[in-house]
C-alpha atoms as one frame of an Amber mdcrd trajectory, in Angstrom:
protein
 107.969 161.858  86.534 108.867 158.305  88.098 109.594 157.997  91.995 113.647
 157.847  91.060 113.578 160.791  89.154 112.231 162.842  91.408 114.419 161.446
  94.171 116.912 162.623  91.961 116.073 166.055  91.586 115.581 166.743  95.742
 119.190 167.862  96.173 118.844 167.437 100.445 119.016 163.409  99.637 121.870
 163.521  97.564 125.238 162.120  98.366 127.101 158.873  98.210 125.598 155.396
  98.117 126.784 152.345  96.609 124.506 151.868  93.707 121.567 149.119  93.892
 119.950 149.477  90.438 121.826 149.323  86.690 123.202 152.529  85.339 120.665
 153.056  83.019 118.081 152.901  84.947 119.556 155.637  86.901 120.374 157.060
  83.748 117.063 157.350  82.035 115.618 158.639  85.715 118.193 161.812  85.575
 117.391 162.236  82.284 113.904 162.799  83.411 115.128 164.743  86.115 116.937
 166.929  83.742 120.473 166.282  85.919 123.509 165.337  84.037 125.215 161.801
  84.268 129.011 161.206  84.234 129.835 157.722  83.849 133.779 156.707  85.702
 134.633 153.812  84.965 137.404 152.773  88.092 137.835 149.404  87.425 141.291
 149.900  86.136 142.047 152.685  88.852 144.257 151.168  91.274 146.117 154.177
  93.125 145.097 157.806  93.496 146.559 158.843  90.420 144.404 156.517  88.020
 141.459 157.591  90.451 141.742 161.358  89.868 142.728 161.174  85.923 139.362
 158.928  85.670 137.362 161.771  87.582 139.326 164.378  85.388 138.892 163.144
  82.261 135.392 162.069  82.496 133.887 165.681  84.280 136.292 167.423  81.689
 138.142 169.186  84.257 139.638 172.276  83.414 143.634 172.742  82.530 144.643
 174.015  86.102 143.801 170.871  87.819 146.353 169.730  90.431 145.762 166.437
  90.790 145.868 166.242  93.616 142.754 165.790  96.251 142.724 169.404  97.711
 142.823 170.437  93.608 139.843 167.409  93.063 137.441 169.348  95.507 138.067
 172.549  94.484 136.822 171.270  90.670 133.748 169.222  92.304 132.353 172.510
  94.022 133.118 174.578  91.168 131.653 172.807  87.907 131.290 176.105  86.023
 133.086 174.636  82.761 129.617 172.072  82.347 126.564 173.223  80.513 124.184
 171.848  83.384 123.739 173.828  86.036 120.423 171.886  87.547 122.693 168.907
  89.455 124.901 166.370  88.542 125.244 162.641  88.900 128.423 160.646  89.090
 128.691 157.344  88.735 131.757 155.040  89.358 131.206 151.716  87.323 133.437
 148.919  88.600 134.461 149.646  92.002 135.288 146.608  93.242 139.165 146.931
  93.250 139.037 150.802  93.721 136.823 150.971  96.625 138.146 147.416  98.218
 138.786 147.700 102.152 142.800 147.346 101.121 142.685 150.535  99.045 143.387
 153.280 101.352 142.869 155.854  98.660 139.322 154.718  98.798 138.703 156.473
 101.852 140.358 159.775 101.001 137.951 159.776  97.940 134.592 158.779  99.707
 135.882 161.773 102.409 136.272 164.313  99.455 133.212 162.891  97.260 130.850
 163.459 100.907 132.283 167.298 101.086 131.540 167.813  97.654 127.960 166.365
  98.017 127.295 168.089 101.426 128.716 171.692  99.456 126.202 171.661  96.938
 122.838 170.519  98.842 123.831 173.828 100.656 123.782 175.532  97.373 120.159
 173.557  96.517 121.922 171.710  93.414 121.976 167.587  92.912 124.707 165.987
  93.255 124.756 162.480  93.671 127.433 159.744  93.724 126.698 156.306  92.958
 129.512 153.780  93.601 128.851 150.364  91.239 129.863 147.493  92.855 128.847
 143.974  91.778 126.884 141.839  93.675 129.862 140.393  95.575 130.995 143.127
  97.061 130.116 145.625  99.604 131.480 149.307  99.612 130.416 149.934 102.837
 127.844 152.809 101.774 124.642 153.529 102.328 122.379 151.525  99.767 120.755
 153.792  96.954 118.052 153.292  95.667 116.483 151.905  98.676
């Protein structure tokens, strides 16, 4: 197993990082790691509402969903309605707009995103978020992979 996979599979170095490396890479590396990959695709999500239908739709939320962010972390910690139960990996393809300084949304979403992370390395499961920027910009994350 490569070195990314099995960062990938240690569950106490999870979290969210603004991604350094393409999206297949990290793909093939989970793969490997036998975690599943959710690709978001935010570049079009400019409020919390195009945010949360993105995460929704893509994680295959169930009906009861709120949509709201209270509803958005109760789905992230749950996760029961996917196949994989070994960890997950979430990553948000073109952030720039979304996760811009001007976007206060942003920072509700990294706040809930964290909690969700920081729920499930208590439960020993992977779950990593991975915010694609390009090279331009600057999410103000910690850098992953290093």
């Amino acid at each position: 197993m490569e070195a990314m996979a099995k960062t990938l599979i240690d569950a106490q170095q999870s979290g969210l990082y603004q991604l350094v490396r393409s999206t297949e890479e990290v793909e093939r590396a989970a793969a490997d790691a036998g975690l599943s990959v959710f690709r978001i695709d935010v570049g079009h999500a400019h409020d919390k509402k195009n945010f949360l239908e993105g995460v929704a739709q893509a994680l295959r939320f169930p009906s009861w969903f709120g949509k709201n962010w209270d509803a958005l972390t109760d789905c992230l910690t749950d996760l029961d309605w996917l196949s994989t139960k070994t960890g997950y990996v979430l990553v948000f393809e073109n952030g720039d707009r979304f996760c811009s300084s001007r976007n206060p949304d942003f920072e509700t979403a990294k706040a809930v995103l964290s909690a969700a992370a920081e729920y499930w390395k208590v439960e020993g499961r992977p779950f990593w978020v991975l915010i694609e920027v390009s090279a331009k910009s600057d999410c103000r994350l910690a850098k992953w992979p290093i």
